[in-house]
C-alpha positions as CSV (number, residue, x, y, z in Angstrom):
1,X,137.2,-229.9,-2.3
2,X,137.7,-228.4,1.0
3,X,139.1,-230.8,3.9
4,X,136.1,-230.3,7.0
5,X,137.4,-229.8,10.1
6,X,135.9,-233.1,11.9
7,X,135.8,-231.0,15.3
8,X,133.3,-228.7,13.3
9,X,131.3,-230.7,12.1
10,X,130.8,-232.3,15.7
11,X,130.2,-229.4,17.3
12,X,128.0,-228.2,14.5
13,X,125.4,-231.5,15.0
14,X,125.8,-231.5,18.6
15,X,124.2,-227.6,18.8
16,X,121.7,-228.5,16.4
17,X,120.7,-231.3,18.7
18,X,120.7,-229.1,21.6
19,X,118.5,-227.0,19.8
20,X,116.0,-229.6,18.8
21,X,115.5,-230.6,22.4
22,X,115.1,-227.2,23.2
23,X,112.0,-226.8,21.3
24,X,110.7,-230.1,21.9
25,X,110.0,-229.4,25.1
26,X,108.3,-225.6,25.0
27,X,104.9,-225.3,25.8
28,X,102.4,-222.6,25.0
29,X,99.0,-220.6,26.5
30,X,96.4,-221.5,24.3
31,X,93.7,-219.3,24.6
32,X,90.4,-220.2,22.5
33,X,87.2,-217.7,22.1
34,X,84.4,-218.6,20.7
35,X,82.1,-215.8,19.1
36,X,79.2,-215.7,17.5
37,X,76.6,-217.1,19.5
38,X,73.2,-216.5,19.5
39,X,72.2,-216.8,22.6
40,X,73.5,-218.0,26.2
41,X,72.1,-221.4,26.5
42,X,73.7,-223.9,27.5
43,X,77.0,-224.3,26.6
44,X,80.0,-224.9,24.3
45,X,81.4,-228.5,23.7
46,X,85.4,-227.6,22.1
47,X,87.5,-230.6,21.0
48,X,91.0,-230.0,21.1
49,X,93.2,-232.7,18.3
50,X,97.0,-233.4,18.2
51,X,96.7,-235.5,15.3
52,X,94.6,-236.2,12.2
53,X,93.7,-239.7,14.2
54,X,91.9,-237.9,17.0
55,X,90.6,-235.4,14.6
56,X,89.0,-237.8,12.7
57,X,87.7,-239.6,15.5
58,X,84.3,-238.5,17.2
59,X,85.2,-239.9,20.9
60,X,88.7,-239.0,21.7
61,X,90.0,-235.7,21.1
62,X,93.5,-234.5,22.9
63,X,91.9,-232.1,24.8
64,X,88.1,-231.9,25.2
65,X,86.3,-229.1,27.0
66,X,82.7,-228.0,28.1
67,X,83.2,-224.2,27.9
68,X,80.5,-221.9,29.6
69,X,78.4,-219.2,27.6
70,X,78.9,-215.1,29.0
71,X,77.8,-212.3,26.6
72,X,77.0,-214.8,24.0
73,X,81.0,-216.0,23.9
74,X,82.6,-219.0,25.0
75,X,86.3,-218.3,26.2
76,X,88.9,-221.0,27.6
77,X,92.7,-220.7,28.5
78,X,94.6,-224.2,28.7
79,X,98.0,-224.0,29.7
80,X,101.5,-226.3,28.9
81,X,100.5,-227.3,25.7
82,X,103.5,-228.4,23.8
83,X,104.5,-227.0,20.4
84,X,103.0,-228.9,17.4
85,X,100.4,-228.8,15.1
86,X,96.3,-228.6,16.4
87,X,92.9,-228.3,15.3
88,X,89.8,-227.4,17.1
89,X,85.9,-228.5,16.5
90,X,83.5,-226.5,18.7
91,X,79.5,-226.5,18.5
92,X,76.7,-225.1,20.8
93,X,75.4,-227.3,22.5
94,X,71.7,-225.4,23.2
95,X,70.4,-228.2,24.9
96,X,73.2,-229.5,26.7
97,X,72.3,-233.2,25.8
98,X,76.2,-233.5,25.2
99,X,75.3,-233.9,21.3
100,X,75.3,-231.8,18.2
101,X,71.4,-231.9,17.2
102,X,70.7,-232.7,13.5
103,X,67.5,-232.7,11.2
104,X,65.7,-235.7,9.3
105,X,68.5,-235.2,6.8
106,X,71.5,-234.9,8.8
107,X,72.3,-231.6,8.7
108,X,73.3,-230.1,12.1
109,X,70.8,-227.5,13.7
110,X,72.9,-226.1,16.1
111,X,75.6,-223.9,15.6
112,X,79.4,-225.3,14.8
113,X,82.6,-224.0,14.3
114,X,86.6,-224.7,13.5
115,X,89.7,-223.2,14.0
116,X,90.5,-221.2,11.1
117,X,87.0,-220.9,10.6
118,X,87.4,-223.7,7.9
119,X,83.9,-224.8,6.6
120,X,83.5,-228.3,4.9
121,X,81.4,-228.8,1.9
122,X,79.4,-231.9,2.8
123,X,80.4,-232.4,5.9
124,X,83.5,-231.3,8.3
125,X,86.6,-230.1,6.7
126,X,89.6,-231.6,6.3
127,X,92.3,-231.9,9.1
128,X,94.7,-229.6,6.7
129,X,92.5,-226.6,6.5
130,X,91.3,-226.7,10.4
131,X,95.4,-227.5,11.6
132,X,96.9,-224.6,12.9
133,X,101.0,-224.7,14.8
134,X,101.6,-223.4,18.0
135,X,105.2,-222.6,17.6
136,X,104.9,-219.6,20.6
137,X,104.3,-218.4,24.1
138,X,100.8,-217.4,23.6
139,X,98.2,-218.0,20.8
140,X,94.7,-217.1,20.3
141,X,91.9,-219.1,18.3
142,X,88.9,-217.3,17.5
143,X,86.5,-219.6,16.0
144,X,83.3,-217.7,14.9
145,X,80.3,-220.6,15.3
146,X,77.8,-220.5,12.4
């Protein structure tokens, strides 16, 4: 077996360091539309999650947003938001009463959507099909409401 230089191998895990805090620090335009829409009532409620906790939780998502309605699309740009993993839940709020509108059997009556345009079976779907990464400058989430 080879002798390894120790000076190497210091300088070899002090670059990877540096490069670790590199990324740990970028940040990213997030730009999320919204299409889809049948009309241009009221308004858009987005929840932006960090983490499977605030995806799962109906109250406190990382980022949440009230997006206006123009040519029956919802469109929002949010800057400095550091690299990682996301998901997004988004529903038409018709009424504006702040709440997605169900029927007698539960089933939501207005229209609702996720990133990756991942649909649950009964109910939403799982943080693993609606995460996406932002891992660059500029990313775009089109999230068709249905």
């Amino acid at each position: 077996m080879k002798n390894i230089n120790p000076l190497l191998l210091l300088l070899v895990f002090i670059f990877s360091q540096f490069i670790l805090i590199a990324e740990d620090g970028q940040k990213a335009k997030l730009v999320v539309k919204c299409i889809g829409l049948k009309s241009n009532k009221g308004s858009v409620k987005m929840a932006l999650c960090n983490s499977i906790k605030n995806y799962e939780d109906q109250e406190n998502p990382f980022i949440g947003k009230t997006l206006s309605i123009k040519n029956k699309i919802a469109e929002i740009e949010i800057d400095d938001i550091p690299y990682g993993d996301y998901a997004i839940k988004s529903f038409h709020d018709e009424n504006d009463n702040n709440d997605l509108d169900t029927n007698f059997l539960g089933l939501p009556v207005e229209d609702y959507g996720f990133s990756n345009n991942a649909r649950g079976t009964f109910g939403p779907p799982s943080w693993k099909e609606a995460k996406f990464k932002v891992q660059k400058d500029y990313i775009l989430v089109e999230i068709e409401l249905k």
